[in-house]
VOVO-192930 format. One record per residue (C-alpha): chain; x, y, z. Coordinates in nm, 2 decimals. Layout:
N
   chaine       c1       c2       c3
        A        X        Y        Z
...
//
This chain:
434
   chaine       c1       c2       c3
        A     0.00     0.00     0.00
        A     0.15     0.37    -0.12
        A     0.26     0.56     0.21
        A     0.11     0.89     0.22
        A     0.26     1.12     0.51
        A     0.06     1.26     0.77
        A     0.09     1.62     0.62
        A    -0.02     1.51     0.27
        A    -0.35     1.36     0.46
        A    -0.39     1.68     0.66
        A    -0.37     1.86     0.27
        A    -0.58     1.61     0.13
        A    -0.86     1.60     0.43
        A    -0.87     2.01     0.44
        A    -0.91     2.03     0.04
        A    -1.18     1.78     0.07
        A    -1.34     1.96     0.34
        A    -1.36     2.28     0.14
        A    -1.50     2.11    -0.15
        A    -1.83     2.01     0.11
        A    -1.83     2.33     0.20
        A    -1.83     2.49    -0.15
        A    -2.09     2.26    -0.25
        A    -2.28     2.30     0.06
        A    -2.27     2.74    -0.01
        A    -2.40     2.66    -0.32
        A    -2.71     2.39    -0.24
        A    -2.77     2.65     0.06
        A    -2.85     2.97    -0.17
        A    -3.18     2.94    -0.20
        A    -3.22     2.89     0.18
        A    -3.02     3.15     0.26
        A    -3.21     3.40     0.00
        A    -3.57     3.25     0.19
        A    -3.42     3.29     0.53
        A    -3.35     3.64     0.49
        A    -3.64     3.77     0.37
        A    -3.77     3.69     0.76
        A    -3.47     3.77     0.98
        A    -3.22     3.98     0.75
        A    -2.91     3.88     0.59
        A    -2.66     3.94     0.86
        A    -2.86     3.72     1.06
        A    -2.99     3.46     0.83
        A    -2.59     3.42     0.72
        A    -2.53     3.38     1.08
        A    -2.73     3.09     1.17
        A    -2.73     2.90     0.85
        A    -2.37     2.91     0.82
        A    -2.30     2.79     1.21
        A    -2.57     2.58     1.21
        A    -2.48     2.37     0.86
        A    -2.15     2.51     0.69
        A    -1.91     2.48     0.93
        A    -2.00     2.23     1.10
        A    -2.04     2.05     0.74
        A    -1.70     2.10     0.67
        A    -1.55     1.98     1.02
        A    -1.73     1.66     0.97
        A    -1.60     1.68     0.65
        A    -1.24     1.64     0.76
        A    -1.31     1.42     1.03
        A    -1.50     1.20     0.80
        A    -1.19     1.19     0.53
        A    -0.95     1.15     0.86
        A    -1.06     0.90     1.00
        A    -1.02     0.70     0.65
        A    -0.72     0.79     0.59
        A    -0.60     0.70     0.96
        A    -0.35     0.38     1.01
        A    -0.20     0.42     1.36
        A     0.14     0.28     1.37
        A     0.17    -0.02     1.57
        A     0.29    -0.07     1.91
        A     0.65    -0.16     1.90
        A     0.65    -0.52     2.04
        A     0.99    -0.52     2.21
        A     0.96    -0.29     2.45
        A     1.16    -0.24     2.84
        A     0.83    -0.07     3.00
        A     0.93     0.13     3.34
        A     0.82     0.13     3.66
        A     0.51     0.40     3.69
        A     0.29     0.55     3.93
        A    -0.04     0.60     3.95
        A    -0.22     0.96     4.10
        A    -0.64     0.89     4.22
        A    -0.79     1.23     4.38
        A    -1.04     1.13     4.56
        A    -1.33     1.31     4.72
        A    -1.63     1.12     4.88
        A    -1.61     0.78     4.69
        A    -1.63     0.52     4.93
        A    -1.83     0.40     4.65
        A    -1.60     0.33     4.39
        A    -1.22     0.38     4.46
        A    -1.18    -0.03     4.59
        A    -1.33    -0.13     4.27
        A    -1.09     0.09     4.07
        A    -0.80    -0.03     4.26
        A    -0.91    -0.34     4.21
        A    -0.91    -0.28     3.85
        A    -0.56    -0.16     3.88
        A    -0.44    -0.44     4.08
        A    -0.53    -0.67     3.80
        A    -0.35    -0.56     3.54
        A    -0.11    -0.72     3.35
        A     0.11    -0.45     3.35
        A     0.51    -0.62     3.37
        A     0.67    -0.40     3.60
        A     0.59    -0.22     3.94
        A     0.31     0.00     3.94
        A     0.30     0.26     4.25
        A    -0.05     0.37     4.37
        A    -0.08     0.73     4.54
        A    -0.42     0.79     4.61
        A    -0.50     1.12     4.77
        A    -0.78     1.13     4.99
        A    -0.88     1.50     4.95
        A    -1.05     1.63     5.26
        A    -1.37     1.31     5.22
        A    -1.64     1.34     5.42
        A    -1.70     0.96     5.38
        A    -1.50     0.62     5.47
        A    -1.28     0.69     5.15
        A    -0.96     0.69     5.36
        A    -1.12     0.38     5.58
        A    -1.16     0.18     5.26
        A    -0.79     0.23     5.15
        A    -0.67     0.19     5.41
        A    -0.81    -0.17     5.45
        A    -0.67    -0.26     5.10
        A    -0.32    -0.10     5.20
        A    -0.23    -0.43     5.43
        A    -0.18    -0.66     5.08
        A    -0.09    -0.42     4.84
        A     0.22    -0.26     5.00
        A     0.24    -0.09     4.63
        A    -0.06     0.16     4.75
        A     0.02     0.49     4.94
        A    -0.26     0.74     5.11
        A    -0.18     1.10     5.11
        A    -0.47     1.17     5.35
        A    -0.57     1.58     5.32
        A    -0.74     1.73     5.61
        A    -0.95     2.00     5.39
        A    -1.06     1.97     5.01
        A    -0.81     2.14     4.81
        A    -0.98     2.03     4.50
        A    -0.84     1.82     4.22
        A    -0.58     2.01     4.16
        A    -0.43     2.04     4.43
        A    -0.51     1.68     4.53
        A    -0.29     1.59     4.22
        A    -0.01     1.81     4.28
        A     0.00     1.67     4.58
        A     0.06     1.36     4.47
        A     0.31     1.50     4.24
        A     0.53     1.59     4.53
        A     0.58     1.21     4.60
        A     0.64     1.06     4.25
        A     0.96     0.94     4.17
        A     0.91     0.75     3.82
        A     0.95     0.94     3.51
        A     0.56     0.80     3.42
        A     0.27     0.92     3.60
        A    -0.06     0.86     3.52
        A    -0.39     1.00     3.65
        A    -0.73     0.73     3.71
        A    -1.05     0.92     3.82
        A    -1.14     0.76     4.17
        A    -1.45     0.63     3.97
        A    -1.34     0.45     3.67
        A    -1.25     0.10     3.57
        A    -0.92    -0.02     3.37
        A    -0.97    -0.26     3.15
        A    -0.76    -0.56     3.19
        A    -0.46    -0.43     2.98
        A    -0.53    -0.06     2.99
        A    -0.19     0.01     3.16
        A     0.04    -0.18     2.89
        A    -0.15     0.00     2.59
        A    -0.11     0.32     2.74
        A     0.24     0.31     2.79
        A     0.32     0.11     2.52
        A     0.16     0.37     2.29
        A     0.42     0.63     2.47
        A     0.69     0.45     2.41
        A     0.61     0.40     2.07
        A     0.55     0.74     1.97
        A     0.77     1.02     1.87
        A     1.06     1.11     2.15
        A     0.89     1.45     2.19
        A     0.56     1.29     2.34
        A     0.48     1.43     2.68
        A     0.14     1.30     2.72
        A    -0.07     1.02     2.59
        A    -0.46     1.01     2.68
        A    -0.62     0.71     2.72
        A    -0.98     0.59     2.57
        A    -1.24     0.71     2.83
        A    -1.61     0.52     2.81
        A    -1.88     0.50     3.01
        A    -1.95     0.26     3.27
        A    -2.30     0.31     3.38
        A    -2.48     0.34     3.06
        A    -2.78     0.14     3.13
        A    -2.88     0.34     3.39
        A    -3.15     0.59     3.20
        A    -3.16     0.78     2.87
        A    -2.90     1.03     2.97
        A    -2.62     0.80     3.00
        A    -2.74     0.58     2.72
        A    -2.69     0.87     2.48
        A    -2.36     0.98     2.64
        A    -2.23     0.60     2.58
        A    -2.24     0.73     2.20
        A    -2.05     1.06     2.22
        A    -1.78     0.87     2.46
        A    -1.75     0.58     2.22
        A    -1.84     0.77     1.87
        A    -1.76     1.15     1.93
        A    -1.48     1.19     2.21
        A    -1.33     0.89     2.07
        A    -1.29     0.93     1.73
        A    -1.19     1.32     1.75
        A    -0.92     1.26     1.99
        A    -0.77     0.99     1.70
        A    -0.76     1.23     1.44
        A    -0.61     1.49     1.68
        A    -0.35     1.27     1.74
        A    -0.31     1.19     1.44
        A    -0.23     1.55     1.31
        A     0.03     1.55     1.60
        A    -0.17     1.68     1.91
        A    -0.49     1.59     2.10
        A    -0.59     1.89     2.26
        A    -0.73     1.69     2.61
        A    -0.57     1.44     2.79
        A    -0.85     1.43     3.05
        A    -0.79     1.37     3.41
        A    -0.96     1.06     3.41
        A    -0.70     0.85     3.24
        A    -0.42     0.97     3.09
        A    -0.05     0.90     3.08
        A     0.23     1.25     3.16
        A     0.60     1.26     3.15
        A     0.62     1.35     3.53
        A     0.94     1.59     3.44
        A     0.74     1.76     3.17
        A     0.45     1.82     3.41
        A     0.68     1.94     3.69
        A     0.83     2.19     3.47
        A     0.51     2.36     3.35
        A     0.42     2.38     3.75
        A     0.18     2.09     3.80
        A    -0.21     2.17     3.72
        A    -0.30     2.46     3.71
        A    -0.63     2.55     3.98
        A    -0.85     2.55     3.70
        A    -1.19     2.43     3.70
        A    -1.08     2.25     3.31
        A    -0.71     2.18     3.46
        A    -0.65     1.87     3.24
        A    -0.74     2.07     2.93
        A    -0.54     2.39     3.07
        A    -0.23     2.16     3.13
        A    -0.27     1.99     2.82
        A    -0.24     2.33     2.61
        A     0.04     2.43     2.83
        A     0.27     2.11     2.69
        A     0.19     2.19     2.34
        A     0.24     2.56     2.37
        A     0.58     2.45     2.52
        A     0.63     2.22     2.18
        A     0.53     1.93     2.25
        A     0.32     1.65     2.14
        A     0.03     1.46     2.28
        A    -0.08     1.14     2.17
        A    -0.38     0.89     2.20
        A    -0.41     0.52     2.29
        A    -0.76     0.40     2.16
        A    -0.71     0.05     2.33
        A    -0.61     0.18     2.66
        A    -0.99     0.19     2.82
        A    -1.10     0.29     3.11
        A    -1.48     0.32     3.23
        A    -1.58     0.58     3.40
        A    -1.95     0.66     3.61
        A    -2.11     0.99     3.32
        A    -2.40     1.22     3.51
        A    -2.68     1.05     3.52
        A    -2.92     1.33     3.54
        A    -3.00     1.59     3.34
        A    -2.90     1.83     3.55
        A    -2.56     1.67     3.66
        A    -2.49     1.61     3.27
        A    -2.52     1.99     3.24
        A    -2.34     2.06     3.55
        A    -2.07     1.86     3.37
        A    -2.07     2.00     3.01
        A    -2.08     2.36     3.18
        A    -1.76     2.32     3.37
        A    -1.59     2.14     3.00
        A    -1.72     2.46     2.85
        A    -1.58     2.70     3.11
        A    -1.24     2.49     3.06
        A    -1.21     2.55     2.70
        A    -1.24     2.94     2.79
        A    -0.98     2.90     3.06
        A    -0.73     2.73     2.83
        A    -0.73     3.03     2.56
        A    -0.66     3.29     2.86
        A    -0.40     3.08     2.98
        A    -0.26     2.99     2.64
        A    -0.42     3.14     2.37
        A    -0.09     3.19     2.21
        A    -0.12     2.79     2.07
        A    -0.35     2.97     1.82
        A    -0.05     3.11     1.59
        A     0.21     2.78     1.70
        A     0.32     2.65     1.35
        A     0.19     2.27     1.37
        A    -0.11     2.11     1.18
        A    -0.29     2.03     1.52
        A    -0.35     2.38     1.52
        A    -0.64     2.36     1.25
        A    -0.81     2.25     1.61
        A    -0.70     2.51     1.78
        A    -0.91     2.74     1.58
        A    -1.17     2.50     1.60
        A    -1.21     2.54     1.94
        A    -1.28     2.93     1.84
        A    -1.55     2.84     1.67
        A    -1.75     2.61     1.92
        A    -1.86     2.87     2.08
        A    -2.00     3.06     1.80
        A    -2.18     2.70     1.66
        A    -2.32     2.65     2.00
        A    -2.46     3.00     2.06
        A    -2.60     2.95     1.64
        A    -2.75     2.56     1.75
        A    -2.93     2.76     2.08
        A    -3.05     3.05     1.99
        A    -3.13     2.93     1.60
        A    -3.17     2.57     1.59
        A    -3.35     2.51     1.91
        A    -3.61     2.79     1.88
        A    -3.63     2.70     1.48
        A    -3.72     2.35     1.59
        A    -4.07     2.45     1.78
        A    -4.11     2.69     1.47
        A    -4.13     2.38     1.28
        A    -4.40     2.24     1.47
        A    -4.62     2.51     1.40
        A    -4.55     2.47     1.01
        A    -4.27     2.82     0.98
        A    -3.97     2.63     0.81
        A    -3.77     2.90     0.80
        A    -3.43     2.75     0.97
        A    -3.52     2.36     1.06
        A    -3.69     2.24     0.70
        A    -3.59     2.03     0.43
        A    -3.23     2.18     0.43
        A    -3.16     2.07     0.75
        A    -3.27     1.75     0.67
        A    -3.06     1.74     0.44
        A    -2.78     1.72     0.70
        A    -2.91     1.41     0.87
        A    -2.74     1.21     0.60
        A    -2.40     1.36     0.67
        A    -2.48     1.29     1.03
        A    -2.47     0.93     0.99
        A    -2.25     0.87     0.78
        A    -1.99     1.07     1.01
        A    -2.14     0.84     1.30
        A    -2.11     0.50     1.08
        A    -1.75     0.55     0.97
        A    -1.66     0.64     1.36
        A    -1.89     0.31     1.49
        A    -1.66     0.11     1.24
        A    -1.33     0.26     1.37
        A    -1.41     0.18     1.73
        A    -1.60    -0.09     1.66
        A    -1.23    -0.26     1.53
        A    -1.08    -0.17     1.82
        A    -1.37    -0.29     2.04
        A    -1.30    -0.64     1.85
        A    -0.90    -0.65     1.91
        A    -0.94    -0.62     2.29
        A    -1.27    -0.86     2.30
        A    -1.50    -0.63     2.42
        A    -1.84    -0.65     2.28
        A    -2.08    -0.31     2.16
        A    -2.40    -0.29     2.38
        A    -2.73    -0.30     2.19
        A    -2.87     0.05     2.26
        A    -3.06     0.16     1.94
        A    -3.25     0.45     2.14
        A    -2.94     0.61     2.31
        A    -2.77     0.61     1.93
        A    -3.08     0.78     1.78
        A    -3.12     1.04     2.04
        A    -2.76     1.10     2.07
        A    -2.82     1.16     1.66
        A    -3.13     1.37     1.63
        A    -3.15     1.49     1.94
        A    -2.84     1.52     2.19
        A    -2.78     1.89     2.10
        A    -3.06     2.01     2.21
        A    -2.95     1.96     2.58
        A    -2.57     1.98     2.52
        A    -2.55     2.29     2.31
        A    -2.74     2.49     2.52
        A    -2.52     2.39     2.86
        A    -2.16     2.47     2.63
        A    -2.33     2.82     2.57
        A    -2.41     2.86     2.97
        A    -2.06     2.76     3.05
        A    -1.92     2.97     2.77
        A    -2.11     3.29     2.96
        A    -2.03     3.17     3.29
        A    -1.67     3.20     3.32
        A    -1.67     3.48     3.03
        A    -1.82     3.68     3.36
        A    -1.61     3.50     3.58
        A    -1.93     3.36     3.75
        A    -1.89     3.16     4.10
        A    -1.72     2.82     3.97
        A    -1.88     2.50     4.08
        A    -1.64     2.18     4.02
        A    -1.95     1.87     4.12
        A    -1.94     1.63     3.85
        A    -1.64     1.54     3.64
//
């Protein structure tokens, strides 16, 4: 098979994105022509163009990425080092002896050092690792006296790493069998200037209600699949708290994370402002407890929101850094502006709809549906491959798909927009659900 670099794919994905998005302009005249007529031009180029051009053209690209995507294999040989694991923890007497459970079953080949910091719970948290301590003489308890938060908790933890890997579980999630070999082995296989690697996030509680049925989909379809093609163009732009792999010196050197209420994303940015990379590991899995209310998934999807925000303060300089991952970068610049588009266009053009006005949701935005799955499709058949290599099967859940299709915006979208205002107006941050 021909090789074809990873720059002539970035060339070949953008110029195939424009051509959607030429052809889209074009189909979308008449629409735009009929839109304006009610609302004005400025407005009715607005909405039409946030709600279906760009996001046309970014799924687009991610449709012709994901394609052209081969991952490099693991290097077989390799001399994996001794790591350690950082759990904050805050009230999850729950959870945390089933994820070190999950971590004490790994098949990891060398030492793996726990540090779990016990950050100022009002529960048995402590109690419950301590009991586990007596036969795992591997786990250590950093036991705070007040909540300091999760950053803190982690830097924390920082203090008493020694091994050049550390790697951050959520007190909540579950490694899959051979989570811990993937992830580093991914490291190691990657290019020398790799500083951080995140691992494949999915959700564990899925059959609980309609909520976390539909975000199964956008962990295993959306989250997924962007964070491949990220790292394929040389820089995911998250490697969230909840599993990810840093080089500890790299970490100490940008001063720990930052006390952020996004401080994964914020630290994240900060390595690849400082040059450099961040990588993915698809079949390093961990499963992690989503919201399961509405509420709590807002709660959630507010705080991601008010992350991204915090991350172009800190380091909106990435913008102009010479390096295809910046194409997502700008990206980022625009989610705002789609979100405010979807909310105050979308949503209210919707219950127009019902009422027989099809002046933004009509046949045009049918249209799109098509697009939509076959951008779900091709990123079902990418994970579904992976799914296959570690013997995992896909659960049936046909409603949580179709909602998370049709209908997942309509609660999202409006929750990225309150988030977007909150901490735009520095409102009172709440951390609550990850």
């Amino acid at each position: 098979m021909m090789y074809v670099s990873v720059k002539n794919k970035y060339v070949i994905c953008l110029v195939l994105a424009i051509i959607w998005m030429a052809f889209s302009i074009w189909l979308s005249i008449p629409w735009y022509q009929d839109l304006s007529k009610e609302i004005g031009w400025v407005l009715a180029i607005f909405f039409i163009s946030f709600i279906a051009i760009v996001p046309g053209f970014m799924n687009a690209f991610v449709i012709s990425s994901l394609l052209l995507d081969k991952r490099p294999e693991i290097l077989k040989e390799q001399q994996y080092p001794a790591i350690t694991i950082l759990i904050a923890a805050y009230n999850e007497a729950n959870d945390i002896a089933t994820t070190l459970q999950s971590i004490f079953k790994q098949d990891y080949p060398e030492i793996v050092h726990i540090i779990v910091i016990n950050d100022g719970s009002q529960d048995r948290t402590a109690d419950t690792i301590r009991g586990l301590m007596a036969n795992h003489p591997n786990v250590k308890l950093i036991d705070l006296e007040k909540n300091v938060g999760k950053s803190g908790a982690l830097n924390q933890g920082l203090k008493e790493c020694t091994t050049d890997i550390l790697i951050t579980v959520d007190a909540d999630s579950y490694l899959w069998k051979d989570a811990l070999r993937n992830l580093v082995g991914r490291y190691l296989s990657d290019p020398a200037n790799t500083k951080a690697v995140a691992g494949e996030v999915l959700i564990r509680n899925s059959r609980e209600n309609w909520i976390t049925k539909a975000q199964e989909w956008d962990y295993f379809l959306g989250i997924a699949s962007v964070k491949r093609i990220q790292s394929l163009f040389q820089g995911t732009l998250v490697a969230q708290g909840a599993f990810s792999l840093y080089d500890r010196k790299a970490v100490e050197e940008l001063g720990g994370w930052p006390n952020k209420i996004g401080e994964d994303i914020v630290l994240t940015w900060k390595i690849l402002l400082a040059g450099y990379r961040v990588g993915h590991a698809e079949n390093a899995i961990a499963f992690t407890n989503c919201p399961n209310t509405v509420m709590g998934f807002i709660n959630q999807r507010r705080r991601w929101s008010r992350g991204l925000i915090e991350s172009f303060k800190e380091n909106g300089s990435l913008l102009f850094k010479s390096r295809l991952t910046v194409i997502y970068v700008w990206w980022n610049t625009l989610f705002p502006i789609i979100d405010v588009a979807y909310t105050l266009g979308f949503v209210p053009g919707l219950i127009l709809a019902c009422f027989g006005l099809f002046w933004i949701v009509g046949p045009m935005t049918i249209a799109l549906i098509p697009m939509a799955f076959i951008l779900n499709m091709v990123m079902y058949n990418r994970s579904k491959e992976m799914f296959a290599n570690e013997n995992l099967k896909i659960r049936r859940n046909y409603f949580g798909f179709i909602f998370y299709i049709l209908a997942y915006g309509i609660v999202l979208q409006p929750a990225c927009v309150w988030g977007y205002i909150s901490e735009i107006f520095n409102l009172r941050k709440h951390w609550g659900t990850k």
